[in-house]
N, C-alpha and C positions, 0 to 999 in steps of 0.2 A: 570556255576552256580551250587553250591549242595546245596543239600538240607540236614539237617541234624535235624532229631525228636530224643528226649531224655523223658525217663520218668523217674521219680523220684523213685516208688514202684519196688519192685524184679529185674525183671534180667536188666533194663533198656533197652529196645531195641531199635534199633537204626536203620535210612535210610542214607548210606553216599551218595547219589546220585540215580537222575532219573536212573530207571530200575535196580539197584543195591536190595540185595535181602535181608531183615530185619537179621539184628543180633543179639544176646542178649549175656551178659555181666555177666556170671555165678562168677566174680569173687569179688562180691563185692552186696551188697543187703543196703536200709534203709528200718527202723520202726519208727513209731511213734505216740505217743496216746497224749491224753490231760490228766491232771492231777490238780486238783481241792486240790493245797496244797502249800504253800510257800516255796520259792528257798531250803531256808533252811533245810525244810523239804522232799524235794527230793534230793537235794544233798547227806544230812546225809543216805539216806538210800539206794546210791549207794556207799557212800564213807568211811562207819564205819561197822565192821564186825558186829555191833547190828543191824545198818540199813539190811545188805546183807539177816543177817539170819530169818529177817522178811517179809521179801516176796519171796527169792530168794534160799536162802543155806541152807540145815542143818547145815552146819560148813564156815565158812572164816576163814582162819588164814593168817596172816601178819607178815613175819619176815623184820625188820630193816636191811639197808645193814651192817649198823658198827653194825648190832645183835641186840638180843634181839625183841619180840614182840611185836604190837602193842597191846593197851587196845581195850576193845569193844568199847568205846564210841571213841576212838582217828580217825583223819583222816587218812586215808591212805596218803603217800607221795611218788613221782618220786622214784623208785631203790628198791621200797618195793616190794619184793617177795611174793606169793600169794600160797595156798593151799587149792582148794575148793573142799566142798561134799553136792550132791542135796539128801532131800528127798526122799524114794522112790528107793532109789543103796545103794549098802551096801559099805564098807569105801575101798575097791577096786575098785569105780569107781570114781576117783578124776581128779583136774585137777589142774597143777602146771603152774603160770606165772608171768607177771611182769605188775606192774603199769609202763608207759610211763611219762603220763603227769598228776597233780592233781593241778588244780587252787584256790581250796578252796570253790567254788562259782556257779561253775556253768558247768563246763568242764573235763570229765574225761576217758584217752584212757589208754588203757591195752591191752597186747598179750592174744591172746585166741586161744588154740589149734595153738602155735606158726607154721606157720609164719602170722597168721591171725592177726587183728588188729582190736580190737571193743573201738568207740570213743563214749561217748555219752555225749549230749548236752542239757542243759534245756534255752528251748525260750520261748520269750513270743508273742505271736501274736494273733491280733485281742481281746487284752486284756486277752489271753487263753494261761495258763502255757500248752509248749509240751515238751514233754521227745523223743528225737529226737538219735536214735539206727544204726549206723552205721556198719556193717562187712564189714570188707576188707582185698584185700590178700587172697583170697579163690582161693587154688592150681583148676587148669584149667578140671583134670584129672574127667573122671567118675564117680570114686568112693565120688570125693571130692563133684561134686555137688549132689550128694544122700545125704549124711553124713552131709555136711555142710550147703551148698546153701540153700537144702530145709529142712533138719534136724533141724539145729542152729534157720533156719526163722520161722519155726513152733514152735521153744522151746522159742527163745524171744517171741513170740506174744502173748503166755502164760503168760510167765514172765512178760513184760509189762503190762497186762489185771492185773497181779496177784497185780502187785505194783501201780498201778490204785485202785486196790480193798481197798487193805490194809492201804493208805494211803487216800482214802476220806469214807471209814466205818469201816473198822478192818477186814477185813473177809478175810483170806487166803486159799485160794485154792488147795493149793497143795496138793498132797496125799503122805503121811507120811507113809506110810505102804510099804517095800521092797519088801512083796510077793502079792503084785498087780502091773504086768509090764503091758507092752504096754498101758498105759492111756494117756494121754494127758499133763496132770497136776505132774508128775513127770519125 
């Protein structure tokens, strides 16, 4: 007989069997908040570089694979190339990737700090929209769970709080100012 516990939050830790000795699963983490807004309205504002930069980015930009860029209000689409800068770093601190998958609706994965993979999901449960934050593919090594594991987990729970904020009162948190480091909020 094994016995096998899973949790859902951070590193998921795990029993494969009686006297066997708890493991945790640095390579892969979920987040998830409630959000008090319609599909639509959180879709667009993971999925259009107007949405990203109002709670999320100083900048999105979106190149087309057959070229050219997206507009701010347009969706992002599968193959679409990615260029982003947060609040808060100056335009030397960016990060270049690819949308995966974009459903229209409701569902949208992209490479992050390739070879990482962040999927994120809007559900509804218990009548209560969730914004449901997936990383995965997080390299196994030391540095990776400093940097990423706990890094990326503390900068989404931010960002999700932030896009929580802005989309059920308007109030953005971020800090916009590059000569104030180490805060939270950029």
């Amino acid at each position: 007989m094994s016995l096998r516990l899973e949790f859902q939050q951070y590193s998921k830790p795990r029993l494969d069997g009686p006297g066997e000795k708890l493991v945790s699963d640095w390579t892969r983490f979920t987040k998830r908040v409630t959000v008090n807004a319609t599909n639509d309205a959180i879709y667009r504002a993971w999925a259009t570089r107007q949405g990203l930069e109002s709670w999320f980015l100083r900048k999105a930009e979106y190149s087309m694979p057959e070229g050219g860029e997206r507009g701010m209000k347009d969706f992002v689409m599968p193959g679409d190339r990615y260029l982003w800068a947060w609040h808060g770093w100056g335009d030397n601190a960016n990060l270049r990737g690819e949308i995966l998958e974009a459903d229209g609706s409701n569902r949208l994965i992209f490479t992050f700090h390739a070879p990482m993979i962040v999927s994120i999901a809007i559900l509804l449960e218990q009548d209560t929209k969730i914004v449901e934050l997936k990383q995965e593919h997080i390299p196994a090594d030391e540095n990776s769970r400093t940097s990423y594991f706990v890094g990326c987990g503390e900068g989404w729970t931010f960002y999700l709080a932030n896009l929580k904020s802005v989309l059920e009162g308007g109030l953005d948190l971020r800090n916009r100012d590059p000569r104030l480091q180490s805060v939270i909020n950029s």
